[in-house]
C-alpha positions in Angstrom: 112.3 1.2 266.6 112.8 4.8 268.0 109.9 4.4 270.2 111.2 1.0 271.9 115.2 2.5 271.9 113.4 5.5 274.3 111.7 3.3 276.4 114.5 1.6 277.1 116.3 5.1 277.7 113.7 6.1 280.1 113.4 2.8 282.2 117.2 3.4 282.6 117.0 7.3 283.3 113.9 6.5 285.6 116.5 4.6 288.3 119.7 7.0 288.1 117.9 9.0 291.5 118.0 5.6 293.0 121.5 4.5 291.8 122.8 7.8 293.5 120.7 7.3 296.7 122.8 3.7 296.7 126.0 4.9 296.0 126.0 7.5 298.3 124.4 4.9 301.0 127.6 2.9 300.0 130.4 5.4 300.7 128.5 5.9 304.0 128.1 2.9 305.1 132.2 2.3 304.1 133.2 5.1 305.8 131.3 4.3 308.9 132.4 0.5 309.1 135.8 1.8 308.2 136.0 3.9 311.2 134.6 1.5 313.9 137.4 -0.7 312.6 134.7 -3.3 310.7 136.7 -3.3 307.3 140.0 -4.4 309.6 139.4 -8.3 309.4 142.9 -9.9 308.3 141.0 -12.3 305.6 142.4 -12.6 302.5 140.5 -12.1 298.6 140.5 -15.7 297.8 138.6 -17.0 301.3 136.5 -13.8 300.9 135.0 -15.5 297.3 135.0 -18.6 298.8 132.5 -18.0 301.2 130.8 -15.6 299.4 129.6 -18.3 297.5 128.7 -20.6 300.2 127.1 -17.8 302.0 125.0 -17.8 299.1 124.1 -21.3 299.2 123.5 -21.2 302.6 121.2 -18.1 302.8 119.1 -20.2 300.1 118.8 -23.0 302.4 118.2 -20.8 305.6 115.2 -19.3 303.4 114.0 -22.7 302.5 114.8 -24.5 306.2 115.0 -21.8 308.8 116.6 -23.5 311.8 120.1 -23.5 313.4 119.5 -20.1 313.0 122.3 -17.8 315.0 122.8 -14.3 315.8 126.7 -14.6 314.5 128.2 -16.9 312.2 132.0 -17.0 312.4 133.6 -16.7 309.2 135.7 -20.2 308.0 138.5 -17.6 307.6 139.0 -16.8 311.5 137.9 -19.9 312.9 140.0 -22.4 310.8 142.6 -20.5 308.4 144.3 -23.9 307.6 141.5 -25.6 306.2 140.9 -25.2 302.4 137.1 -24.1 301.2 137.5 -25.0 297.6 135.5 -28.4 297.3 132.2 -26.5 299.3 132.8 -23.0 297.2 132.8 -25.5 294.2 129.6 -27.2 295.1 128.1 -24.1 295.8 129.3 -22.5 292.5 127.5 -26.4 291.1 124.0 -25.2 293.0 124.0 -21.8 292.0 125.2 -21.9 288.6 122.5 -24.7 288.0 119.8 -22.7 289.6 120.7 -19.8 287.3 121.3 -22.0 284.1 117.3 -23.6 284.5 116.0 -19.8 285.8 117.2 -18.3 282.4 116.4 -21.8 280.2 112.7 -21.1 281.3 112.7 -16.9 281.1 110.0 -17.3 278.3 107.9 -19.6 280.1 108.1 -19.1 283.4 109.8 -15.5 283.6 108.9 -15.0 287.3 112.0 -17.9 288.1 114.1 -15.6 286.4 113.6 -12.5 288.0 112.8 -14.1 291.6 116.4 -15.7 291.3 118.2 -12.4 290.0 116.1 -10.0 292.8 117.7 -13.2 296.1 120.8 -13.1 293.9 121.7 -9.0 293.2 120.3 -7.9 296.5 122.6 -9.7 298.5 125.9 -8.4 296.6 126.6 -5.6 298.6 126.5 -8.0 301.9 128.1 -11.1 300.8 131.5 -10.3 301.9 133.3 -9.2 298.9 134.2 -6.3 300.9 134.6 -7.9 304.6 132.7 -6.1 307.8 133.7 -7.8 310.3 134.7 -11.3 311.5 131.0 -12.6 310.0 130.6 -15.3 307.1 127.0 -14.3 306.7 124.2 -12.8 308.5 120.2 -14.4 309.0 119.2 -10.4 308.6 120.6 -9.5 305.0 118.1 -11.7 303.7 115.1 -10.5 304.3 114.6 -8.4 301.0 116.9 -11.0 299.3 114.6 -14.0 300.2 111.6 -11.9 298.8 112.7 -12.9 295.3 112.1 -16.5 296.1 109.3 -15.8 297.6 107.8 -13.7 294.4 108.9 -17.2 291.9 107.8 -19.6 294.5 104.1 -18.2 294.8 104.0 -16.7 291.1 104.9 -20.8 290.6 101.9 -22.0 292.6 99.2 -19.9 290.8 100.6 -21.4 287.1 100.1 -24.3 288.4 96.8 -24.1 289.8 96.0 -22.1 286.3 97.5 -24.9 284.8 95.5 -27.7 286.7 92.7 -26.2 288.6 91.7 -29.7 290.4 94.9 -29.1 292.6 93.9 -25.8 293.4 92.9 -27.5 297.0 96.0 -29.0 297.9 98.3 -26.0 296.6 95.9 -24.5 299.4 96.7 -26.9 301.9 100.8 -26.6 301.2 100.0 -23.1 301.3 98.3 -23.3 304.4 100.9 -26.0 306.0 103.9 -23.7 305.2 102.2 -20.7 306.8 101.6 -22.4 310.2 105.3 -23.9 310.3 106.9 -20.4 309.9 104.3 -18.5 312.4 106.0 -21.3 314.5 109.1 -21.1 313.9 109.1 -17.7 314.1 107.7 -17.8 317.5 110.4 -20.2 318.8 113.1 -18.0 317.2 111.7 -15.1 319.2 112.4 -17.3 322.6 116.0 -17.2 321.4 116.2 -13.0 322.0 114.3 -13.1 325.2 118.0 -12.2 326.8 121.5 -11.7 325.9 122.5 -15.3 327.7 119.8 -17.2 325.7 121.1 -15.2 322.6 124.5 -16.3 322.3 123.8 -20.1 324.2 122.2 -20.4 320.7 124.8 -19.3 318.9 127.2 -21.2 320.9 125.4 -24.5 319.7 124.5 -24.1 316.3 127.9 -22.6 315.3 131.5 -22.6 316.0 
């Protein structure tokens, strides 16, 4: 029992030198987006949760399907303040709750779920928009370390199976494969949209508000 208390004592002592790199990267970066005016944005606590968790939904699906893809995203707050987000923050709290719930029902069997959820979930905190910067509901960028969390359960998933049944090793393969391609082109096409400031924002003019 005193062996396994320390090693839980030293995985925590192992990460305070990165908790105090973070917090000191946080009062930074409030201080600097207090000072360029960023933390100014008139929007209120309640539409703030709100869209934090449709932000969340969303960045799920912009991992999953990555088009209408913009270089700003005008937060519901700014572009419609009358209109009411509870029935989508609901349906969001629905997906993510649910997601959650099945992650932690199958930690024993499948702990990858688990921790690939929590990694897309915690990562994003700091830039969901509990603490507004700006007039932005969300932002393609701050996921890229978030999404690699689904990307860790979704492949860890695909090699259990194919352990599981090794006949459809081929057409994991293939989806593999398939998934691959798309992206490269996608990826290419998304590159078109920052060949110049007017293609930039012509985009974002069309896929958003």
């Amino acid at each position: 029992p005193l062996a396994r208390l320390w090693g839980w004592r030293a995985l925590v002592l192992e990460k305070v030198p990165l908790a105090a790199l973070a917090a000191a990267s946080i009062a930074l970066t409030l201080e600097a987006q207090r000072a360029g005016g960023a933390l100014d944005a008139p929007i209120a606590l309640g539409a703030r949760l709100a869209n934090a968790l449709v932000a969340y939904a969303t960045y799920l699906g912009q991992v999953l399907w990555p088009v209408g893809l913009a270089v700003y995203y005008p937060h519901p707050a700014m572009v419609a303040p009358e209109e009411s987000r509870l029935a989508p923050a609901l349906l969001a709290l629905a997906l993510l709750g649910g997601v959650t719930w099945s992650a932690f029902r199958l930690r024993r069997r499948l702990p990858w779920l688990l921790v690939g959820w929590c990694w897309f979930l915690g990562l994003l905190v700091p830039m969901i928009g509990l603490v507004q910067a700006g007039t932005l509901a969300h932002a393609d960028r701050y996921a890229y370390l978030s999404a690699l969390g689904l990307e860790l359960a979704l492949v860890w998933s695909a090699a259990e199976l194919v352990r599981a049944r090794p006949a459809w090793r081929g057409a994991v393969l293939g989806l593999g494969a398939l998934a691959l391609a798309a992206s490269a082109l996608q990826s290419v096409r998304q590159i078109e949209v920052w060949s110049s400031s007017e293609a930039l924002f012509r985009n974002a003019l069309a896929h958003t508000e």
